[in-house]
C-alpha positions as CSV (number, residue, x, y, z in Angstrom):
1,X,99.5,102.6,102.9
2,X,96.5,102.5,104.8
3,X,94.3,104.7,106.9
4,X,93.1,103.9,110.3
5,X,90.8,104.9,112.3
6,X,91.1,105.9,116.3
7,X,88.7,107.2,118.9
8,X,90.3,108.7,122.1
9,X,89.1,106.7,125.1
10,X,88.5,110.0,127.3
11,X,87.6,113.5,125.0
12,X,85.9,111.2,122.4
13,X,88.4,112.4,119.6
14,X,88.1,110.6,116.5
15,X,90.9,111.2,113.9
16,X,92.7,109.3,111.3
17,X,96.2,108.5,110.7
18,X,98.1,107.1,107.7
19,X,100.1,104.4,108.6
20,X,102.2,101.4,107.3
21,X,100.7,98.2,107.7
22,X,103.7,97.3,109.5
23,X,103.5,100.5,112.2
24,X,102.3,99.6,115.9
25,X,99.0,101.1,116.3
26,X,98.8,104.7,118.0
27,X,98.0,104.7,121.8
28,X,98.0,108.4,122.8
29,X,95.5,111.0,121.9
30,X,97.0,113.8,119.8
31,X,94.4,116.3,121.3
32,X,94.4,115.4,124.9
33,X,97.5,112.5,125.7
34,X,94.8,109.6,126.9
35,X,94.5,106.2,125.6
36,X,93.1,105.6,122.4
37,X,91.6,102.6,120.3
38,X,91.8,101.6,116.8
39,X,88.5,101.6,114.8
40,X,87.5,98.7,112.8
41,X,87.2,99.9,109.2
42,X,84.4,99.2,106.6
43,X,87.2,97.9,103.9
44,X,85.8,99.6,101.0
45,X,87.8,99.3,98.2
46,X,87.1,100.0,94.3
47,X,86.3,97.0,92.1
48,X,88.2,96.9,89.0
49,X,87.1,94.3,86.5
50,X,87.1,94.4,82.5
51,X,89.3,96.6,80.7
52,X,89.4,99.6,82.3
53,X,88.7,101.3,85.5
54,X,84.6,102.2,85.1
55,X,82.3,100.8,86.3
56,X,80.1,100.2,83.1
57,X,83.3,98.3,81.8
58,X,82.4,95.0,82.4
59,X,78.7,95.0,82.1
60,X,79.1,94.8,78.2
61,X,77.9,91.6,76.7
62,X,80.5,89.4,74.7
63,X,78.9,90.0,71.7
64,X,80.0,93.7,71.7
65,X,83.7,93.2,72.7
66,X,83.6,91.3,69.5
67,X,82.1,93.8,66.9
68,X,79.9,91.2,66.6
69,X,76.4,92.7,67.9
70,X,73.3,93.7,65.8
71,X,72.3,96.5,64.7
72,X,69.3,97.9,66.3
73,X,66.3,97.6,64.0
74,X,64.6,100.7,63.5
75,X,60.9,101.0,63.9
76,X,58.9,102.2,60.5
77,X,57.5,105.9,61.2
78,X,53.8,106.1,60.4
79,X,52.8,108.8,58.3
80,X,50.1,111.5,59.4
81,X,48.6,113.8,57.4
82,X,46.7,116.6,59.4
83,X,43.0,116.6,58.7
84,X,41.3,119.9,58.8
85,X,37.9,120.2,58.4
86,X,36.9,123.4,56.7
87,X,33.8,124.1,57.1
88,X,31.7,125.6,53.9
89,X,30.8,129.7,54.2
């Protein structure tokens, strides 16, 4: 069931209401009896794609659904050796 939106014609009163899709819309103000209008809602609604409900669910490639992916090749560490010039007394 929805939400919808209304703003009271006279006082200004905005205020939702959960309705049935199905229910007439409201036409009196619960704060002050005047007329009121139903809003025009953004219609955000989550987007659910891949396998589960995150949002990082579908961004992964193919190739790692499959087990199939690469393994990341590590870079070689360079070796240092600390220099320290000691000076003769």
């Amino acid at each position: 069931m929805p939400t919808y939106d209304y703003k009271c014609n006279e006082c200004n009163y905005t205020f939702e209401e959960f309705q049935k899709m199905t229910d007439n819309p409201l036409e009196e103000c619960p704060k002050c009896g005047g007329k009121v209008k139903r809003l025009i809602g953004a219609g955000v609604a989550p987007i659910f794609k891949g396998s589960g409900f995150y949002q990082t669910d579908y961004k992964n490639s193919v190739a790692d659904k499959s087990n199939g992916s690469k393994p990341k090749e590590e870079k070689p560490k360079k070796e240092t050796t600390a220099k320290t010039d000691k000076k003769a007394v």
